[in-house]
MIDRENTI-690950 format. One record per atom (N, C-alpha, C): y, x, z negated. Coordinates in steps of 0.1 Angstrom, whole numbers, padded with zeros to 4 digits, always signed. Example, Ala and Ser with C-alpha at 12.3 -4.5 7.8 and 13.67 -1.06 7.14 Angstrom:
<pts>
-0057+0132-0078;-0045+0123-0078;-0033+0132-0078;-0022+0128-0071;-0011+0137-0071;+0000+0129-0079;
</pts>
This chain:
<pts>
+0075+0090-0016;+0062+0088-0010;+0057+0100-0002;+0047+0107-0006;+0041+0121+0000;+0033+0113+0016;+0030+0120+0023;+0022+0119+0035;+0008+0109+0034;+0002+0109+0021;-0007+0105+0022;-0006+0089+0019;+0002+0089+0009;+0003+0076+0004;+0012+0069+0016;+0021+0073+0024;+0023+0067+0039;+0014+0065+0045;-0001+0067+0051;-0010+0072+0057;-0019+0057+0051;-0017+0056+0037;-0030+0048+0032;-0020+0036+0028;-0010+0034+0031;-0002+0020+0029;+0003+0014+0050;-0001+0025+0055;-0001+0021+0072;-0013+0013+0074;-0025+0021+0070;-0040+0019+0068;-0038+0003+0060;-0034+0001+0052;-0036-0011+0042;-0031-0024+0051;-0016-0017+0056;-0011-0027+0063;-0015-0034+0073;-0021-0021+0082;-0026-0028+0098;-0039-0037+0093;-0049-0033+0080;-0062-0038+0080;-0053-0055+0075;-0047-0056+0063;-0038-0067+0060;-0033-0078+0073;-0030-0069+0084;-0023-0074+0097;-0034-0079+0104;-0040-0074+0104;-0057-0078+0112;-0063-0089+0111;-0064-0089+0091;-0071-0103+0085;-0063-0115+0090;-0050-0113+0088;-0038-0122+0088;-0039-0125+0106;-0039-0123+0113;-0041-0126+0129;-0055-0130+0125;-0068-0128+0124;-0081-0131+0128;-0082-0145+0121;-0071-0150+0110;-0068-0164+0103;-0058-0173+0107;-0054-0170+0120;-0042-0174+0128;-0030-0175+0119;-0022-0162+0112;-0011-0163+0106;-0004-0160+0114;+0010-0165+0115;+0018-0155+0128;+0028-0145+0119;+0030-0146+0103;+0034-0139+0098;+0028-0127+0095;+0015-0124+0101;+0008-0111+0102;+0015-0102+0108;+0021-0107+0118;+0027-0095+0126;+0036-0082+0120;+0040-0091+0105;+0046-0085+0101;+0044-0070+0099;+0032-0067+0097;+0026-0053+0091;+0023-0047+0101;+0029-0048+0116;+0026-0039+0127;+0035-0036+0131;+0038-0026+0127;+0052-0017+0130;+0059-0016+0141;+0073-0018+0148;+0073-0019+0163;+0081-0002+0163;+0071+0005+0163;+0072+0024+0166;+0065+0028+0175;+0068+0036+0185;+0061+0040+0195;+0044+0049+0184;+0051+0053+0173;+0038+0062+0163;+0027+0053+0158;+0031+0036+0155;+0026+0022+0151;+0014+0026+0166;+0022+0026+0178;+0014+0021+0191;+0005+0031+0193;+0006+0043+0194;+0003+0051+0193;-0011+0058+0187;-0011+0056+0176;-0022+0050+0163;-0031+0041+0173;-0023+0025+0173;-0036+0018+0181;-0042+0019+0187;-0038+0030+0199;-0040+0029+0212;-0051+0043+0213;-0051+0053+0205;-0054+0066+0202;-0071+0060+0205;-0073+0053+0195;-0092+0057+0193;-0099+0046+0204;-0090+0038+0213;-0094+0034+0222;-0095+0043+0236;-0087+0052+0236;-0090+0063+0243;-0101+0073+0241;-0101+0076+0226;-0109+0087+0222;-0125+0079+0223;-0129+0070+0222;-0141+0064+0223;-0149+0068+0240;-0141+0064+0249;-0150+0067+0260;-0147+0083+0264;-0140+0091+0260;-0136+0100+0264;-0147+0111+0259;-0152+0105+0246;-0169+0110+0238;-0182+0107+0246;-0179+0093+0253;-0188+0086+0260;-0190+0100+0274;-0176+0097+0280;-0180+0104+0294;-0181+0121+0290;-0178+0125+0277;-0177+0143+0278;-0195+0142+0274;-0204+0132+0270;-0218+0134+0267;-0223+0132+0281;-0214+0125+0293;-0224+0128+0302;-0224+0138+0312;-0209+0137+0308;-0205+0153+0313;-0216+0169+0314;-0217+0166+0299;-0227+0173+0293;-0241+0179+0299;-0243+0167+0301;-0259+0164+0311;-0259+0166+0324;-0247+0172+0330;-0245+0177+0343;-0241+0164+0354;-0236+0157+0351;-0226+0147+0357;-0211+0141+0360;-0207+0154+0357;-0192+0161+0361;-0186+0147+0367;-0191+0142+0382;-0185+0136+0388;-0185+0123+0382;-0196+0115+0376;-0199+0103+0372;-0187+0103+0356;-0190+0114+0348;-0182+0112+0339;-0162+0115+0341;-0161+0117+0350;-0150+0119+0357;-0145+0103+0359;-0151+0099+0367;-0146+0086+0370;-0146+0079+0362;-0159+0080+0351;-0156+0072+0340;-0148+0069+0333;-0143+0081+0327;-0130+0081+0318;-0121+0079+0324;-0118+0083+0339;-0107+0077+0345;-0103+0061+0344;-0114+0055+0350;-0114+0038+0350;-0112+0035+0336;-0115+0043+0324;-0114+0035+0312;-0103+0033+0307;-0095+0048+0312;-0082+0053+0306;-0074+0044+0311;-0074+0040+0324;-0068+0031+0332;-0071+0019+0329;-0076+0017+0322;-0077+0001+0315;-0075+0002+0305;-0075+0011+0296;-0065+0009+0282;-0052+0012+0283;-0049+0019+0293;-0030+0017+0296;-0024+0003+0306;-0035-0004+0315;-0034-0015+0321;-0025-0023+0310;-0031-0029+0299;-0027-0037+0290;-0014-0037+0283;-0010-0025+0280;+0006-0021+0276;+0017-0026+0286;+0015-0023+0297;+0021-0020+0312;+0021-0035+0317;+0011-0045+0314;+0009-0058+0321;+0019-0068+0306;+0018-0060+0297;+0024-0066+0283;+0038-0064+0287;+0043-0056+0284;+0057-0045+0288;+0063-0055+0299;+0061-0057+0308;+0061-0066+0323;+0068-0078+0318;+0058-0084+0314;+0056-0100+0308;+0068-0101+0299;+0071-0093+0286;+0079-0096+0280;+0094-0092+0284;+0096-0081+0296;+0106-0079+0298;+0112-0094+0307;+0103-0101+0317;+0108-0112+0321;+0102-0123+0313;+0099-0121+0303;+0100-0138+0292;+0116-0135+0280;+0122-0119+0286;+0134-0119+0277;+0131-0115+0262;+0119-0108+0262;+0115-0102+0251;+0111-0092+0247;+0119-0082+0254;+0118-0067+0252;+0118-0063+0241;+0119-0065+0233;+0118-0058+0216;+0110-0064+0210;+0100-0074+0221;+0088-0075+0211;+0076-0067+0217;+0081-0059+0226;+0066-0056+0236;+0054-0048+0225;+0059-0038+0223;+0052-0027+0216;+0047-0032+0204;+0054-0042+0195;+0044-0050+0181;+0031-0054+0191;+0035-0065+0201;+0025-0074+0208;+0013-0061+0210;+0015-0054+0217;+0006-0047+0222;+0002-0038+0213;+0006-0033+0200;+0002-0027+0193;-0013-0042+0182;-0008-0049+0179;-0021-0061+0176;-0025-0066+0182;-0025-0062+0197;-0037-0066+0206;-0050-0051+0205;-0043-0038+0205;-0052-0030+0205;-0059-0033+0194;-0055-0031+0188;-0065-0030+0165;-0072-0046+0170;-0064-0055+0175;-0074-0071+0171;-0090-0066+0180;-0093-0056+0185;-0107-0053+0194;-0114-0051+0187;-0111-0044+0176;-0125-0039+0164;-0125-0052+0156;-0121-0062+0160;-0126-0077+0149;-0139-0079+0154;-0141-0077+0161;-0156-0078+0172;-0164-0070+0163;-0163-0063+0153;-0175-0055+0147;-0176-0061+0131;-0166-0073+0131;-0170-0080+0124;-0177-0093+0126;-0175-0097+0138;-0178-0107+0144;-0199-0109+0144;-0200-0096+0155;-0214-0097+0156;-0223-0099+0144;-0220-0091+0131;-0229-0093+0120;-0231-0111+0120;-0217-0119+0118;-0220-0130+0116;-0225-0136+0127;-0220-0130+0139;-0231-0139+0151;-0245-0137+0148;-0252-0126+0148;-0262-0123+0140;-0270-0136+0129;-0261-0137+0120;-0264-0146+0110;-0270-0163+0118;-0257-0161+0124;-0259-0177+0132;-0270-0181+0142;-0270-0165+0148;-0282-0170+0157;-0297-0170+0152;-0299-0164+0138;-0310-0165+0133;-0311-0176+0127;-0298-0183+0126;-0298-0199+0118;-0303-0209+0133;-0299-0205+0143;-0306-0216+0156;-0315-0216+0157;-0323-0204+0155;-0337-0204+0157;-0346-0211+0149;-0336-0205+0138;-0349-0216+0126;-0349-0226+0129;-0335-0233+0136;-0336-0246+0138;-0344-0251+0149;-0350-0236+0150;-0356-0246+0166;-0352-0240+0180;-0344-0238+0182;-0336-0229+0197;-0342-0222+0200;-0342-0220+0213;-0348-0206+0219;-0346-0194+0217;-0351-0186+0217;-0344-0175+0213;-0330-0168+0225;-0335-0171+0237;-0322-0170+0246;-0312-0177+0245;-0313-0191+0244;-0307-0196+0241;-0292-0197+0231;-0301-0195+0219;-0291-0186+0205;-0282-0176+0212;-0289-0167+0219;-0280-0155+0220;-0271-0159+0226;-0271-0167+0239;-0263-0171+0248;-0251-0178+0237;-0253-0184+0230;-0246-0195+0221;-0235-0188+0212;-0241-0176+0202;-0237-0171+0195;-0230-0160+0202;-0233-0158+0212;-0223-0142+0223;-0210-0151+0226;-0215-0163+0231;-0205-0177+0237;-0194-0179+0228;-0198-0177+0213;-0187-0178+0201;-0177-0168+0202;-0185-0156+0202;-0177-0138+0204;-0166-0144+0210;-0173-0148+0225;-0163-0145+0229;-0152-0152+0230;-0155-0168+0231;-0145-0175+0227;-0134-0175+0217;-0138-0168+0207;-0131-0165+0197;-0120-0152+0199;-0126-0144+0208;-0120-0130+0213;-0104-0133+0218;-0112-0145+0228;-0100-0149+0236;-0089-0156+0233;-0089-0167+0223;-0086-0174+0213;-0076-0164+0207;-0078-0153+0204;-0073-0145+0190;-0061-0137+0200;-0068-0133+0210;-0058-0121+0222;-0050-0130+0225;-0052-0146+0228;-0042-0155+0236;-0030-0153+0218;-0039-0162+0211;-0025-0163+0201;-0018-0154+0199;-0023-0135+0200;-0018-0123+0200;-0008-0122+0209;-0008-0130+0220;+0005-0131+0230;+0014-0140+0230;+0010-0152+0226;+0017-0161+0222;+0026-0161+0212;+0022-0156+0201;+0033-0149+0186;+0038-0142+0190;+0034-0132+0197;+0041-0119+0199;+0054-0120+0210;+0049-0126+0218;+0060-0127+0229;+0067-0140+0228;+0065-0148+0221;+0071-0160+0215;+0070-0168+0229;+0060-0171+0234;+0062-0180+0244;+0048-0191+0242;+0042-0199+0253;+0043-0211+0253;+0020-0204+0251;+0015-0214+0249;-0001-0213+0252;-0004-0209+0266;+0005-0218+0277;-0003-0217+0290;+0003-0202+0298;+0014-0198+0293;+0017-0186+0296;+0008-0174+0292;+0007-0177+0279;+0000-0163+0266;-0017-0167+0276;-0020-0181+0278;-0033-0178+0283;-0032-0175+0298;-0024-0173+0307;-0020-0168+0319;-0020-0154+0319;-0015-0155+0311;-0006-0135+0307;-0025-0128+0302;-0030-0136+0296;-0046-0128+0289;-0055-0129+0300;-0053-0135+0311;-0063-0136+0325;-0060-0125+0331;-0044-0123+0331;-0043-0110+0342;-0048-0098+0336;-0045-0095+0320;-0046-0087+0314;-0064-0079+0321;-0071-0092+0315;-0082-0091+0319;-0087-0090+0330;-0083-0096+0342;-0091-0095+0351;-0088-0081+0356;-0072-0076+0356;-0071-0063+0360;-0085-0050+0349;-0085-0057+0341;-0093-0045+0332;-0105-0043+0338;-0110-0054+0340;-0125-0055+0344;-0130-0049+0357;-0118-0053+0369;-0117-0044+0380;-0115-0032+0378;-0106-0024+0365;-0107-0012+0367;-0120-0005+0366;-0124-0013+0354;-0141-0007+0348;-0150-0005+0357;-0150-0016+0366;-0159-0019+0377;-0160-0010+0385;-0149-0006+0389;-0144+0005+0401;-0156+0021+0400;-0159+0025+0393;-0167+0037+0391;-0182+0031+0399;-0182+0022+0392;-0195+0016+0397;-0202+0013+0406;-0187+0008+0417;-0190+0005+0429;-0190+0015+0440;-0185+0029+0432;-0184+0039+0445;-0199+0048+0440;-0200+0042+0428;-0213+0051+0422;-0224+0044+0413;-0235+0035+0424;-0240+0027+0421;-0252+0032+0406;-0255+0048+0409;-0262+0054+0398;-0259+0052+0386;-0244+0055+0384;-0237+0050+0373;-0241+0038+0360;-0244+0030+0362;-0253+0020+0354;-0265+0022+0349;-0274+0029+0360;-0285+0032+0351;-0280+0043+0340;-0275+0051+0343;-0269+0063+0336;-0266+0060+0324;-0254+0050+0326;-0248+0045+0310;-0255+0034+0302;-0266+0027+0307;-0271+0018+0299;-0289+0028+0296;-0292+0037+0304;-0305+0040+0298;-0299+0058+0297;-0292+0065+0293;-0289+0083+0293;-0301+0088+0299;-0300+0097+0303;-0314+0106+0308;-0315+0114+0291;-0330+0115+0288;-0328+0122+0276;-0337+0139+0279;-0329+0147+0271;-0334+0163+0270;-0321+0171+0284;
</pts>
C-alpha cells in the first residue's frame, strides 16, 4: 500500500467512523485509530481554523487582539484532550483516552451537516405557521441538542462508563471551553465588534 492509498483509506475510515457515531453505533469507534498521528490529524484543522481567523486580524493591525485570540482558542482545543486524559485515567481507562478524544474532535464538523437540515426544518415551521424567531430558536435548539447527545455518547463508548458520568465529564469539558473563549473578551471588550463585523479595507 503506497502513501496515498493509506491517506484515502484513513480518509474513508474516519468519514465511515463519523457516520457510524452520528447513528449511535458504538462499533464506530472502530475506525479511529488509537495513534498519537490518528489524534493528531483530528486535532490539526481545529487549530489551523482560528489561527487563519486571528493571522487576518492580525493583518489589519491588531497584533494584540489577534494574540489573545488564538491564545484562548488554542487553549480550548487542548482543554478537551487534558480534561479527557484526566477522566479516563481515574475511570481506569488509559488506553482508551486518545480513540475517545480523537472522535470527539472529527464528531464537530457533523455540525456542517447538521445546519443544511436545520435549515430545511425551519423553513418547514414557518410554513406551518411559526414565527420566524421562533423556528430559529427551535431548529438551533435541535443543533444543539443533538451536539450534546453525540459528545455525551462520544464519552460514554469511549471511556466505557456510565451516561451520568459521560454527561458530567461533557459539562466540564464545556464549561472550561467557553471560559477560555470568553477570556479575550473580557480583557478586550472591542474584541466582539471586531470578530463579528471585521473592519473592511
Amino acid at each position: 500500500m503506497n502513501g496515498n492509498d493509506g491517506f484515502a483509506t484513513s480518509v474513508l475510515g474516519t468519514l465511515r467512523g463519523l457516520v457510524g457515531l452520528a447513528l449511535g453505533r458504538v462499533e464506530a469507534f472502530r475506525e479511529f485509530r488509537n495513534t498519537p498521528a490518528a489524534f493528531s490529524a483530528s486535532i490539526a484543522p481545529l487549530i489551523a481554523f482560528p489561527l487563519v481567523g486571528a493571522a487576518l486580524l492580525g493583518l489589519r493591525g491588531y497584533w494584540v487582539y489577534a494574540a489573545s485570540l488564538m491564545l484562548s482558542r488554542l487553549c480550548g482545543v487542548l482543554l478537551q484532550p487534558v480534561i479527557v486524559e484526566f477522566a479516563a485515567r481515574r475511570l481506569g481507562r488509559q488506553e482508551r483516552w486518545l480513540t475517545t478524544s480523537t472522535a470527539l474532535n472529527w464528531s464537530i464538523w457533523i455540525i456542517f451537516v447538521l445546519i443544511p437540515a436545520a435549515m430545511v426544518v425551519n423553513d418547514g415551521l414557518v410554513s406551518m405557521g411559526v414565527g420566524l424567531p421562533a423556528a430559529l430558536a427551535m431548529s438551533a435548539g435541535m443543533i444543539g441538542a443533538y451536539m450534546l447527545w453525540l459528545q455525551a455518547f462520544i464519552l460514554r463508548t469511549g471511556l466505557k462508563t456510565n451516561w451520568w458520568k459521560a454527561i458530567a465529564l461533557l459539562l466540564v469539558v464545556n464549561l472550561g471551553v467557553a471560559i477560555l473563549y470568553a477570556v479575550p473578551y473580557l480583557f478586550h471588550p472591542e474584541l466582539l465588534r471586531l470578530t463579528v463585523s471585521p473592519p473592511s479595507g
